[in-house]
N, C-alpha and C positions, 0 to 999 in steps of 0.2 A: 504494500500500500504506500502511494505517493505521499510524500508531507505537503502541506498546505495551510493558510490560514482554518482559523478556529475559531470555535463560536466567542472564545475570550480570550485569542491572539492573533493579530495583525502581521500576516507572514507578508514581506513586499518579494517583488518577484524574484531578484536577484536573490534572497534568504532562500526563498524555496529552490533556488537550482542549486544552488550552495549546499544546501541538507541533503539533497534526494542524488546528486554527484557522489558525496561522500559515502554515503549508505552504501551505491552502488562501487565504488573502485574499494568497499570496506577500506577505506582509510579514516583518521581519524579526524573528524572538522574542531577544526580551532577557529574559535570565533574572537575576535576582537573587538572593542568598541568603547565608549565612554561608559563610565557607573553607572546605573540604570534605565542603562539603553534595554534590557530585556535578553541579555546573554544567557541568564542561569536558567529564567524560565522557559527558555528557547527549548532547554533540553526536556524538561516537564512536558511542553506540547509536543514534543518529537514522539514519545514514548508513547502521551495518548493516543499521536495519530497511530502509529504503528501497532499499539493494542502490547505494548510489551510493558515490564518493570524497570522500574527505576532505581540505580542505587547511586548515593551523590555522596560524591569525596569530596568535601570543603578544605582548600589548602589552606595552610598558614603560614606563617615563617617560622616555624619551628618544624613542620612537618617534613618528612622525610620520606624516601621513594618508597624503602623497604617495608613503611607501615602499608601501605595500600597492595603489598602483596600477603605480609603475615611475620605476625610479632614473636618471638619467644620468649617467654618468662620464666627465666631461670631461677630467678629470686625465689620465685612462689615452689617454684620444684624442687630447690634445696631447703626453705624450710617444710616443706612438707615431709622431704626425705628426714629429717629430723626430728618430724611428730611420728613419722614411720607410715606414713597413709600409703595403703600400696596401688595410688593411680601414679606415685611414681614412677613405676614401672613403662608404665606408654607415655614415651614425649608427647607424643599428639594431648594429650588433656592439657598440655603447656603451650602448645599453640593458639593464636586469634589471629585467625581467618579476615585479612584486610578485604577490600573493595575488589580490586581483580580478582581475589582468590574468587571470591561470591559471584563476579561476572562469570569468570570464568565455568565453576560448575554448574550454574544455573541449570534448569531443565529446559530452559526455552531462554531465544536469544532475551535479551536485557540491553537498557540502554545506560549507558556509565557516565554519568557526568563529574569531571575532572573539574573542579569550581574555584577560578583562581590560580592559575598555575603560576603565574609570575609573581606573588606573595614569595616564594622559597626561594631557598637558599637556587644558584646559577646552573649546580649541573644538577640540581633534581630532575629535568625532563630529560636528559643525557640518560641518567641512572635509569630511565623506565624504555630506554629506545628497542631494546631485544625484547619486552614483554610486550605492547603494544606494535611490534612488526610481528612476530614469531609467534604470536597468543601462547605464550607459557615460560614457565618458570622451573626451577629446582628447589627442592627442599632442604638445604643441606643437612636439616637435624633428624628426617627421615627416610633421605636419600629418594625419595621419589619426584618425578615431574610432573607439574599440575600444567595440563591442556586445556583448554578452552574448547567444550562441546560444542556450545552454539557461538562463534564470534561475534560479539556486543558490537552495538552501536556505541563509538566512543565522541564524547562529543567536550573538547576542552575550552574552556576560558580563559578571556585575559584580559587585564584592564590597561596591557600596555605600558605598566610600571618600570619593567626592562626589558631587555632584548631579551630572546631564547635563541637558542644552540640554530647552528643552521643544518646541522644533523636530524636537529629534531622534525625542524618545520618540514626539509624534504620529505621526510614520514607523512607530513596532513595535508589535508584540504582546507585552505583557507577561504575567510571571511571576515571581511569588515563591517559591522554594523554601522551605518552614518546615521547620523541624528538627521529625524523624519522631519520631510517638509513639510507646511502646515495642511495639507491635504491629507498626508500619509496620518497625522496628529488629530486631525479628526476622526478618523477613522479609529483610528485605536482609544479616542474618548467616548465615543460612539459608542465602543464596545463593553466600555466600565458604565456612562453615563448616557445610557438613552434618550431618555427625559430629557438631555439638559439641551434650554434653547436657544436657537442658531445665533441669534443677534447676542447673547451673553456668550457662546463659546468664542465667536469670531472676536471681541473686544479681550476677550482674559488672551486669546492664543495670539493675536496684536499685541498686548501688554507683555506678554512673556518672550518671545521672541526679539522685540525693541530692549527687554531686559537681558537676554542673552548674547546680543550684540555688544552691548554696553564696551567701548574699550576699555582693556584693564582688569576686567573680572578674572577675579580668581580663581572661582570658582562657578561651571556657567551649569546651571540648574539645571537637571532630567528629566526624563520621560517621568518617572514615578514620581517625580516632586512636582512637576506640573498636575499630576494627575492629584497627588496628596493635595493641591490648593484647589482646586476647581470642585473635589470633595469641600472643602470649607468653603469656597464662596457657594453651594447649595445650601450646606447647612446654615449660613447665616442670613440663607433667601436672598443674598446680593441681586442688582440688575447689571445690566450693561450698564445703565447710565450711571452706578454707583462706584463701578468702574473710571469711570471716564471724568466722575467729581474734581478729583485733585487736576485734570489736565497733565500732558501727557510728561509734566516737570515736576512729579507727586513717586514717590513710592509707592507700587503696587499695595494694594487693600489684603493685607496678612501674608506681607513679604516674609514671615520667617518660616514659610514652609519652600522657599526657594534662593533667598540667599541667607549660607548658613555659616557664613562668618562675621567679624565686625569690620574684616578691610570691606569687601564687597558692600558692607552698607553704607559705612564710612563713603565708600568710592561713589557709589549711587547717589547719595546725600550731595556731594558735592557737584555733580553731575547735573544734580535738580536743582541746585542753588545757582547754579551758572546758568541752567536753560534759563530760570525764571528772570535773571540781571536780562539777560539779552531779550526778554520779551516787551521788554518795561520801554 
């Protein structure tokens, strides 16, 4: 089954030949894009379209390749050996079964999402290039090979933090998420907020966009933080025209669900203080 938009994700075209390429050459799609462009839940709809499971490996910078294959706890096995419990006997009770392992034995393919891979440490995606080419691994505390019955949909993120290995990426299929024009932005509020109407969305995604331009931002606000505001101008029954109150040299009406530091407002602030001198 092809991937495609969803009743509550907005697949643009170029995402869908991007997913359905990947699937098909089973290589791994690494997605790229700004924070809250919709990367992670990208792989969420992937697995619905497809009718499979999900298992999601959240990276961090502490994380390490070998967790995502399987841990050994030796600690727990020499004091056990010490209370005398006799699962000492089978290392396996001292194994945890990472993410791959779980992909890999699965009874039906799985879709694996890899969340954040440029959080870690530099040659973390290095460390994982023979499991994700080769679908399998070694055990070395039981000396078996773990295969991969159904080969996963692997699907990785990045928010672009650093470069990755060029080893690694000839392994994927690539994809950059770009931040949605405002047609594409309707479409995906559309899909959160039905209800909400045309003359109130066209002035908040006017208002957001002139904010996102702004030169000098910091920090320039996302899909989900646009979406978080436009939830609050509903609940606070805003209009368009309540919008449009301050003039277009006014801080957005509950700017802190989109800029969320005090340079950016600081910066905004002054931005608005200069339009209005030159209006005068």
């Amino acid at each position: 089954m092809a991937f495609a938009s969803t009743e509550t994700y907005v697949a643009t075209d170029d995402l869908r030949v991007a997913v359905n390429a990947a699937v098909t050459l089973e290589r791994p799609l690494l997605v790229k894009g700004e924070p809250g462009t919709g990367k992670t839940e990208l792989a969420r709809q992937v697995a619905a379209a497809l009718g499979a499971p999900i298992l999601e490996w959240h990276v961090k910078s502490t994380t390490r390749a070998q967790q995502g294959l399987y841990e050994y706890d030796a600690v727990s096995r020499l004091r056990d050996s010490q209370l005398g419990d006799p699962r000492v006997n089978d290392v396996r009770n001292y194994i945890r079964k990472g993410k791959l392992w779980q992909a890999f034995e699965a009874d039906s393919r799985v879709v694996l999402l890899i969340d954040e891979i440029d959080k870690a440490d530099i040659e973390f995606p290095n460390d994982l290039l023979q499991e994700l080419d080769r679908m399998e691994f070694f055990v070395y505390e039981t000396g078996e090979t773990v295969r991969a019955q159904h080969r996963p949909v692997v699907i990785i993120t990045s928010n672009n933090e650093k470069d990755l290995p060029d080893a690694f990426l000839r392994r994927c299929f690539f994809h950059y998420i770009r931040f949605p024009d405002m047609d594409t932005m309707k479409a995906i509020v559309s899909v959160h907020f039905p209800d909400i109407k045309d003359r109130l969305l066209t002035a908040a995604l006017t208002q957001f966009y002139e904010l996102r331009e702004a030169p000098g931002l910091k920090k320039k606000p996302s899909t989900s933080e646009v979406l978080d505001w436009l939830k609050l101008l509903l609940a606070e029954d805003l209009t368009a025209e309540d919008l449009k109150a301050g003039g277009a040299s006014a801080l957005p009406k509950l700017y802190g669900a989109l800029l969320k530091n005090e340079q950016d407002v600081h910066l905004f602030e002054r931005l608005a203080f200069m339009a209005r001198r030159q209006a005068r």
